[in-house]
Each structure stands twice: as C-alpha cells, then as structure tokens.
N, CA, C and O atoms as a GROMACS GRO file, in nm:
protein
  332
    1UNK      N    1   0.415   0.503   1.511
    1UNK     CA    2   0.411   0.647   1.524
    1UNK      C    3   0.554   0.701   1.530
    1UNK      O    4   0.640   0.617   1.553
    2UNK      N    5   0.589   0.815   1.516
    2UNK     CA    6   0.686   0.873   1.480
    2UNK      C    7   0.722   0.960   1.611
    2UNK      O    8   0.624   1.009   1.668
    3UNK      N    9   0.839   0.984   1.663
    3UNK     CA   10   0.858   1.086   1.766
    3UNK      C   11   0.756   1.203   1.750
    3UNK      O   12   0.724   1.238   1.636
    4UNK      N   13   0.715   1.252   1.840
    4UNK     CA   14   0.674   1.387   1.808
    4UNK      C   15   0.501   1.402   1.783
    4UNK      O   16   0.441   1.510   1.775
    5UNK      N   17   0.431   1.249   1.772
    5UNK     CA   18   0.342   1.226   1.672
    5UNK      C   19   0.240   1.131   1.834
    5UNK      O   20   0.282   1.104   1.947
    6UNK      N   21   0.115   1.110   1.776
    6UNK     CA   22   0.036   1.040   1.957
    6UNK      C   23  -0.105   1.060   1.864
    6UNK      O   24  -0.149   1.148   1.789
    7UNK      N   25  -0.145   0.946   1.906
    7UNK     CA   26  -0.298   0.903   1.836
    7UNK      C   27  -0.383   0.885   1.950
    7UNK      O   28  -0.350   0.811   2.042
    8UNK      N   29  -0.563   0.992   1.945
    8UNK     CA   30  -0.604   1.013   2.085
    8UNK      C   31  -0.764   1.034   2.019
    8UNK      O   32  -0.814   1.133   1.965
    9UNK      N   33  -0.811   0.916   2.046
    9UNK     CA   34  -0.942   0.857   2.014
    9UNK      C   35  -0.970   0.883   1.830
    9UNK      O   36  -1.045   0.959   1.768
   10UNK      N   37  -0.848   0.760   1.779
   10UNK     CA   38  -0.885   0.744   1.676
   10UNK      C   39  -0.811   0.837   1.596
   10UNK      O   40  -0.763   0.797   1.490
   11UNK      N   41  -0.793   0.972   1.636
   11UNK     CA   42  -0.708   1.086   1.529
   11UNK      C   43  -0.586   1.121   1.562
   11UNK      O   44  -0.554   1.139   1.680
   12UNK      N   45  -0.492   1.137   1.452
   12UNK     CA   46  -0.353   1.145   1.466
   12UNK      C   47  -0.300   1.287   1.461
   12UNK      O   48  -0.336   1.359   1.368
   13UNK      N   49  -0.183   1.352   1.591
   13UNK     CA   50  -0.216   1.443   1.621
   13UNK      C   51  -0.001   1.522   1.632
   13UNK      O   52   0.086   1.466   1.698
   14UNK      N   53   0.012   1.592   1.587
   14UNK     CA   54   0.174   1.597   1.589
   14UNK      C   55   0.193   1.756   1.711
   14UNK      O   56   0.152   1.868   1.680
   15UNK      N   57   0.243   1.731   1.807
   15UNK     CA   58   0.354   1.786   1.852
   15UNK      C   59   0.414   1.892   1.834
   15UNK      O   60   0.531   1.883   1.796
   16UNK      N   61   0.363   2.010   1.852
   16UNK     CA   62   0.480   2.147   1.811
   16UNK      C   63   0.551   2.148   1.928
   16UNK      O   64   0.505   2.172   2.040
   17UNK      N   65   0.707   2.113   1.890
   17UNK     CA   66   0.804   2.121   2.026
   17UNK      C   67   0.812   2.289   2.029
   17UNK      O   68   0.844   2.326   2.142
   18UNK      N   69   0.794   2.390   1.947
   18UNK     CA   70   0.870   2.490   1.976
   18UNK      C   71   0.988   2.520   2.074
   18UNK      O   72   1.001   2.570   2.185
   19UNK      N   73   1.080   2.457   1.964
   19UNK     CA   74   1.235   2.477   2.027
   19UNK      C   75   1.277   2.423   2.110
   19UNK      O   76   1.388   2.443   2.160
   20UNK      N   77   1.154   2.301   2.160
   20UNK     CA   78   1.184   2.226   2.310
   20UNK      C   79   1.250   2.098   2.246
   20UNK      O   80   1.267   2.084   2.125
   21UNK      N   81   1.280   2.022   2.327
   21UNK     CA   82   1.358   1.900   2.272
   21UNK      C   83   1.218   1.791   2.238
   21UNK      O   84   1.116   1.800   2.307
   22UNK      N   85   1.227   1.708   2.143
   22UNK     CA   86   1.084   1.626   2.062
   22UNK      C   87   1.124   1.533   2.184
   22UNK      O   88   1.226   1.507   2.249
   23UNK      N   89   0.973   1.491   2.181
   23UNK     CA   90   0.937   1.397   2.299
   23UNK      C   91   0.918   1.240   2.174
   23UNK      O   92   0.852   1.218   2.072
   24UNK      N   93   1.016   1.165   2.256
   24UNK     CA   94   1.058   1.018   2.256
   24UNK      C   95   0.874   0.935   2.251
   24UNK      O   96   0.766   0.928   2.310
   25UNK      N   97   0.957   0.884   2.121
   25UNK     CA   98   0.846   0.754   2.088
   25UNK      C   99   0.803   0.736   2.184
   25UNK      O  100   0.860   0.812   2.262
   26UNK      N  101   0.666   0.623   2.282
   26UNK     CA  102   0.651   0.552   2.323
   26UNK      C  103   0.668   0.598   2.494
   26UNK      O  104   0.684   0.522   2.590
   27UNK      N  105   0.660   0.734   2.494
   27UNK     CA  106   0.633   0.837   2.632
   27UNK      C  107   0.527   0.804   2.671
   27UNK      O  108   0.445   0.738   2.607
   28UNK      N  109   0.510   0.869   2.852
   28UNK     CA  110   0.350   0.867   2.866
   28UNK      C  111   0.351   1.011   2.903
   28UNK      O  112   0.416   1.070   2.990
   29UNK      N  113   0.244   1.062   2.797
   29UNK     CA  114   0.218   1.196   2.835
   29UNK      C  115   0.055   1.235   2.878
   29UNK      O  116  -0.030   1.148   2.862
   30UNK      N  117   0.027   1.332   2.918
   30UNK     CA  118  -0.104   1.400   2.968
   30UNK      C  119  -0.186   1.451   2.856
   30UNK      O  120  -0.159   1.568   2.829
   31UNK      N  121  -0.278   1.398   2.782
   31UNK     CA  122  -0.352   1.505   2.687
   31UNK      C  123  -0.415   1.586   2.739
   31UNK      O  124  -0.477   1.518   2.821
   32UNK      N  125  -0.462   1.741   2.760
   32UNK     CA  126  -0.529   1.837   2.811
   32UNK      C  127  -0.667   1.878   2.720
   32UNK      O  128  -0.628   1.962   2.639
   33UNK      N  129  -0.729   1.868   2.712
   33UNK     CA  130  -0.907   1.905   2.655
   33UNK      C  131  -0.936   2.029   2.680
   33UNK      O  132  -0.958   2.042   2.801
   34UNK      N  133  -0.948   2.134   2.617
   34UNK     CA  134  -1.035   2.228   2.645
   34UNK      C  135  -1.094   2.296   2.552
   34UNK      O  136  -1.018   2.356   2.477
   35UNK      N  137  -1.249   2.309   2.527
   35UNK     CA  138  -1.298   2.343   2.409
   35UNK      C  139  -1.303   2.462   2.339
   35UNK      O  140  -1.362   2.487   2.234
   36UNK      N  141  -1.212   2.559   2.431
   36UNK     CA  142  -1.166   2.711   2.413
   36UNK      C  143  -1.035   2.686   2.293
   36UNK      O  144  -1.026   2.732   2.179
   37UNK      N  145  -0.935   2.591   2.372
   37UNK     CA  146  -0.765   2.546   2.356
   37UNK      C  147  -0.781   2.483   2.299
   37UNK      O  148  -0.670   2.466   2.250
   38UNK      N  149  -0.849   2.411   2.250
   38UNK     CA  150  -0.811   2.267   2.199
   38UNK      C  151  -0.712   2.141   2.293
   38UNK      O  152  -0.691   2.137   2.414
   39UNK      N  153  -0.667   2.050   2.186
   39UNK     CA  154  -0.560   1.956   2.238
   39UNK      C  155  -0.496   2.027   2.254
   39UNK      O  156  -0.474   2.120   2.176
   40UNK      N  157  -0.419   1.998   2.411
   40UNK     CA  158  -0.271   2.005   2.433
   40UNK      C  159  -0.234   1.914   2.497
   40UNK      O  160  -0.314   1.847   2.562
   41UNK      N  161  -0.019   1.872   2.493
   41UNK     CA  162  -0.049   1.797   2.590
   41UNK      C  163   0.070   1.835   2.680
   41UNK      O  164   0.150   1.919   2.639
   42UNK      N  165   0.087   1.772   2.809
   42UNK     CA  166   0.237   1.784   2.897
   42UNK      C  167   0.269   1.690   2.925
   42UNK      O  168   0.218   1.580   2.945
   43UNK      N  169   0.410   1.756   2.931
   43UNK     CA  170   0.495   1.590   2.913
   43UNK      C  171   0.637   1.677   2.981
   43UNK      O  172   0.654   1.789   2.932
   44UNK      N  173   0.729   1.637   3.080
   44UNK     CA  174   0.818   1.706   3.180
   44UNK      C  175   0.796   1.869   3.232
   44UNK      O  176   0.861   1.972   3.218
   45UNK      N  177   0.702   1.843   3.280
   45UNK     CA  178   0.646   1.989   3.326
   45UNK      C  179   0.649   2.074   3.240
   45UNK      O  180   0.682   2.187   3.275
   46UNK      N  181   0.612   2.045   3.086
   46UNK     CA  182   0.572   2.189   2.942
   46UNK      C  183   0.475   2.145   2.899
   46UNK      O  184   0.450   2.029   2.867
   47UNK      N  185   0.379   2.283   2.895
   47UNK     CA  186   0.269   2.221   2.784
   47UNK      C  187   0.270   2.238   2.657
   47UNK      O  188   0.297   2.355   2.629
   48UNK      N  189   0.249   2.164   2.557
   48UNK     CA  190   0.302   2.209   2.399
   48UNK      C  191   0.124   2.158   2.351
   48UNK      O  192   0.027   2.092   2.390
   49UNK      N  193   0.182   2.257   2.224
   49UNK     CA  194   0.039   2.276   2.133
   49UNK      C  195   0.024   2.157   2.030
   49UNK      O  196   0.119   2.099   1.977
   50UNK      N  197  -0.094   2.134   2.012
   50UNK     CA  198  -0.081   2.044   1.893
   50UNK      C  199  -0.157   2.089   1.759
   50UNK      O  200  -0.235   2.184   1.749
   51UNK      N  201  -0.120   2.007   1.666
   51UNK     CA  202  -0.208   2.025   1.529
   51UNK      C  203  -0.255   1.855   1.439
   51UNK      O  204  -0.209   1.742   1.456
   52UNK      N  205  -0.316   1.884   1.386
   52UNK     CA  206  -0.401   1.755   1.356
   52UNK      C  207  -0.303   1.704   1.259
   52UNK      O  208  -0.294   1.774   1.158
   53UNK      N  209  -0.235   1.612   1.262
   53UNK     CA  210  -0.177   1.508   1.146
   53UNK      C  211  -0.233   1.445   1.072
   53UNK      O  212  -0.258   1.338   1.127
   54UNK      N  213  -0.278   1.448   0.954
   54UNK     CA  214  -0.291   1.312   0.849
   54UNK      C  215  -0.162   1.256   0.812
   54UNK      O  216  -0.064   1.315   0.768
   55UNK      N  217  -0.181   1.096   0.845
   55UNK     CA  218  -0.106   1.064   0.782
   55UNK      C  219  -0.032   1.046   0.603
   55UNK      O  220  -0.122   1.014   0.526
   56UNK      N  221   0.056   1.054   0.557
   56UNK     CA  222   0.066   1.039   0.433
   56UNK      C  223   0.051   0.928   0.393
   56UNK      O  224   0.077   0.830   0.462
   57UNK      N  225  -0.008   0.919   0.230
   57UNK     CA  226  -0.074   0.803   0.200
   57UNK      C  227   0.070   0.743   0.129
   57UNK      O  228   0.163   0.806   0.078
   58UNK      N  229   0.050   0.607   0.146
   58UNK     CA  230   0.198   0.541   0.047
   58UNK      C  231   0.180   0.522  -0.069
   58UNK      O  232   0.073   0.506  -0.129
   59UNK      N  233   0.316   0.524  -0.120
   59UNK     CA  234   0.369   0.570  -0.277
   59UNK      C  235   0.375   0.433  -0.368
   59UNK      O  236   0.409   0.409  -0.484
   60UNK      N  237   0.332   0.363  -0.270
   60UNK     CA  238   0.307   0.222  -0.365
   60UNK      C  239   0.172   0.185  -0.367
   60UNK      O  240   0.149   0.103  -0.456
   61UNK      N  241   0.046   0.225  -0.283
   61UNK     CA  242  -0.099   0.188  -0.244
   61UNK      C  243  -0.156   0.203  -0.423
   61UNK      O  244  -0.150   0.288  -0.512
   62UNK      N  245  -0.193   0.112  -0.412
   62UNK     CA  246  -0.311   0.162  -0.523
   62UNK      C  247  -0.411   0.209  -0.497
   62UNK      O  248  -0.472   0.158  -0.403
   63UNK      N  249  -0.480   0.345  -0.579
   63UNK     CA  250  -0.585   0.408  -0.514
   63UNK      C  251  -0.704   0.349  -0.651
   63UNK      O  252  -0.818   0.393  -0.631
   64UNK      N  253  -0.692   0.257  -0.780
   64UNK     CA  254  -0.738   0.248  -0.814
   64UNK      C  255  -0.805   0.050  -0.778
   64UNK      O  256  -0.743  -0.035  -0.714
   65UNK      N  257  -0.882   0.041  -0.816
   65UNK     CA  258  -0.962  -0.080  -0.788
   65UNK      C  259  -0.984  -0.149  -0.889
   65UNK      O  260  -1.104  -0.151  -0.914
   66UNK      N  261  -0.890  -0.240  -0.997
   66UNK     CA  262  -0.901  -0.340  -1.119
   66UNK      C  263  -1.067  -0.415  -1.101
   66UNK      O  264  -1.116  -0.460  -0.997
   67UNK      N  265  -1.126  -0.410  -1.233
   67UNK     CA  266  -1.252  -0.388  -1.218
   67UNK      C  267  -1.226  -0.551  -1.301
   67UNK      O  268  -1.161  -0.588  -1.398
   68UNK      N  269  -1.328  -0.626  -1.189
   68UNK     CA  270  -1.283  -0.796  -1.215
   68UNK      C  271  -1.347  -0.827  -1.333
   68UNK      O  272  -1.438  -0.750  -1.365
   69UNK      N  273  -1.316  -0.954  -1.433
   69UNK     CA  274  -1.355  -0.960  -1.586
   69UNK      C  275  -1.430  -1.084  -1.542
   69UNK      O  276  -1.417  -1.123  -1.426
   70UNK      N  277  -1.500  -1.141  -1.618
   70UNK     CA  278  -1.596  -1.227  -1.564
   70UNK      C  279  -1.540  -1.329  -1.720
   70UNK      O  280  -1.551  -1.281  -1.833
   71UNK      N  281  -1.498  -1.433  -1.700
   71UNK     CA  282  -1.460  -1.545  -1.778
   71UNK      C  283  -1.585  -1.660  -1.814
   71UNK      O  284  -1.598  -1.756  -1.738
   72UNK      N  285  -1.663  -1.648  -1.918
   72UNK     CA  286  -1.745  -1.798  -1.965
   72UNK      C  287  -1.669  -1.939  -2.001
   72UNK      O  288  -1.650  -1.998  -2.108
   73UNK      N  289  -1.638  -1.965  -1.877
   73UNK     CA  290  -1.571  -2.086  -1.955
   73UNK      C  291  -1.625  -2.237  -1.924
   73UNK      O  292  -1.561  -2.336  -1.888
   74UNK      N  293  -1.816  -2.217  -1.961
   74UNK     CA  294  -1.851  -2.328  -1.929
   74UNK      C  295  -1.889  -2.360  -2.127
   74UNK      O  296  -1.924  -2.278  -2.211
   75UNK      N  297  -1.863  -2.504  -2.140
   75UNK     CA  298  -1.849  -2.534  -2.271
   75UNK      C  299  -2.037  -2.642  -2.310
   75UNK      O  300  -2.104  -2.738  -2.274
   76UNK      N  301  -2.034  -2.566  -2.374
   76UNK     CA  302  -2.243  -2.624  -2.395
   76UNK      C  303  -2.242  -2.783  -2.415
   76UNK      O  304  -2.141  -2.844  -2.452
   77UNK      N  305  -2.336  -2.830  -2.393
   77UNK     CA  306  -2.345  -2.943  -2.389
   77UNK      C  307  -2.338  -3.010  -2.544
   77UNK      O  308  -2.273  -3.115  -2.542
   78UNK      N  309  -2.381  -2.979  -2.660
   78UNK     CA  310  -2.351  -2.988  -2.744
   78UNK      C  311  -2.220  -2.998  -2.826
   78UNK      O  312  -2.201  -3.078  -2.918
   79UNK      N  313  -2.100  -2.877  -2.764
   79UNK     CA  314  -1.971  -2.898  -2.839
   79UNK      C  315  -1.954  -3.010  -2.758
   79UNK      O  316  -1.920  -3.109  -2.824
   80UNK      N  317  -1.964  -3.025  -2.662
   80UNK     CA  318  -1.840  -3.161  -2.565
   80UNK      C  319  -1.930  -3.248  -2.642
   80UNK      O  320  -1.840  -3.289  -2.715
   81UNK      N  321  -2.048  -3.320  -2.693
   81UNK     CA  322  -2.076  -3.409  -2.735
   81UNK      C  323  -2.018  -3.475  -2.894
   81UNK      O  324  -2.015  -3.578  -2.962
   82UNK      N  325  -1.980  -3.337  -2.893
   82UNK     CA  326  -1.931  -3.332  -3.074
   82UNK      C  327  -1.765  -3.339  -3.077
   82UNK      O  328  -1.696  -3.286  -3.163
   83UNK      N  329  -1.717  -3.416  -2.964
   83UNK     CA  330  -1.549  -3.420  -2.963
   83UNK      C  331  -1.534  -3.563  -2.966
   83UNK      O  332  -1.422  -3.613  -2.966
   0.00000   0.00000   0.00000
C-alpha cells in the first residue's frame, strides 16, 4: 500500500489529507463508520475523509487468455507398423 492509501474489509480506500501532512505507510489509525458519513478515519487527533481507490491495473498483465491448441500427436497403429 502506498502512503495515504489503507485496505478495510477487503476494499481499498485513499486518504484526502486536505492540506494536512499524508499519513505514513504502516500507521495505526481509527476507521470511523457511519451510514450518514461514510468512511472516515483519525489518525493524530484529525479526522480526514475518504474515497474509494481502485487499484490500477498493470501495464504488463495480460487481460487476454491464449486459447490452448490441442496437438494429435498419437501416430495409428498402422503407420508405426509400416516403418
């Protein structure tokens, strides 16, 4: 995870410092629940807002799936008899 960034049952969630200083990798902070507010969380006595992160997908992943070829390479009983 990235400064700024905190994963909280499964979904990845980024940090609006507004103007505050970004909170350090590997903090322990408070997530706050409220189904009015949403996520928030505090972390040195501020509460900051959050917004839902997806992560970005990588620039090397293949999103396609090589569609496997199926090889006959059993030889009939007949040619091998005829060698």
């Amino acid at each position: 995870m990235q400064p700024g960034h905190f994963s909280f049952k499964n979904r990845c969630f980024q940090i609006l410092d507004e103007g505050f200083p970004i909170i350090n990798a590997r903090r322990e902070i408070t997530v706050l629940i409220n189904p009015r507010f949403g996520i928030r969380v505090e972390y040195g006595g501020r509460i900051y807002n959050t917004i839902r992160y997806l992560k970005p997908q990588n620039k090397n992943a293949n999103t396609e799936v090589p569609q496997k070829s199926v090889k006959n390479s059993r030889t009939t009983p007949s040619a091998a008899s005829q060698q």
